[in-house]
Phi, psi and omega in degrees: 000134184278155143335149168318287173283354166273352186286303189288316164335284207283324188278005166265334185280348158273353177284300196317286206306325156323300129333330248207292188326296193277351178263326168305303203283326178276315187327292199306332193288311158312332186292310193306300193310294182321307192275322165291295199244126176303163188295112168119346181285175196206136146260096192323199165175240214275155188272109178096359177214317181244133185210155177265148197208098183286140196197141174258171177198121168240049170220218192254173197308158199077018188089355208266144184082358208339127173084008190259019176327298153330315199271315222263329195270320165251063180253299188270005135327279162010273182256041168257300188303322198263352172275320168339291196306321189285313178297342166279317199296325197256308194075009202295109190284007152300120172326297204290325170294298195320299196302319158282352178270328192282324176317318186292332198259341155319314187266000140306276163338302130347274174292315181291343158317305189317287218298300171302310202255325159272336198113319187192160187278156168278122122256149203215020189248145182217094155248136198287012174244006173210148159338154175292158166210179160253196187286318182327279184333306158349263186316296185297302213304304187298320153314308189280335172308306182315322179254007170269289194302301199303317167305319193287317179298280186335302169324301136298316181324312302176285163312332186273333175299320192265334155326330193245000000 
């Protein structure tokens, strides 16, 4: 059984390496997108449902906000300060938090590069039934799924024990 403190160690080092995974993996995947594919163009993948598609966005993800560059960059200021806080304040030593909380915050990270050093983000995943979106994007949505379930589990966890 590990220590307290090799315990708190290891969940920042799966929080960071996580962060760090998803903020490289959307960088390179837009450096790529940028370099490869002209601004408006589509690369089929499935015929009639998925393309790869370069597209800018200067509002927040998924197209929502448009032109709100300003508003949006200390929006993720913002909540950037606060999964920090949250990640010192709670301490929570689960793998499945770290790891999702470092998604949210990769994918934080990421679009305020765009926002802060370009204007606006690359997006490039096209399913012709939702907005464009990136890795970035991906990655806060799959975090916050993650920790809604962890949070729902606990929670039953929690009924049963004092139920019984």
């Amino acid at each position: 059984m590990l220590s307290r403190r090799s315990r708190n160690v290891l969940m920042n080092v799966y929080f960071s390496i996580s962060a760090v995974c998803i903020l490289i993996l959307d960088q390179v995947t837009k450096y790529i997108i940028i370099e490869k594919l002209p601004i408006n163009s589509s690369i089929e993948v499935i015929s009639g449902f998925f393309y790869i598609t370069h597209v800018k966005n200067s509002g927040a993800a998924f197209g929502l906000f448009q032109g709100s560059i300003r508003t949006l960059t200390i929006i993720s200021i913002v909540a950037i300060v606060l999964i920090i806080i949250l990640k010192i304040t709670l301490k929570l030593n689960y793998t499945f938090y770290n790891v999702s909380l470092g998604f949210i915050l990769g994918g934080a990270l990421g679009n305020l590069i765009d926002r802060y050093f370009v204007g606006e983000v690359t997006d490039f995943i096209n399913f012709t039934f939702w907005p464009v979106f990136n890795i970035a994007d991906s990655f806060i949505i799959i975090g916050f799924c993650l920790i809604i379930i962890l949070i729902i589990r606990e929670y039953f966890k929690k009924g049963k024990t004092q139920g019984s």
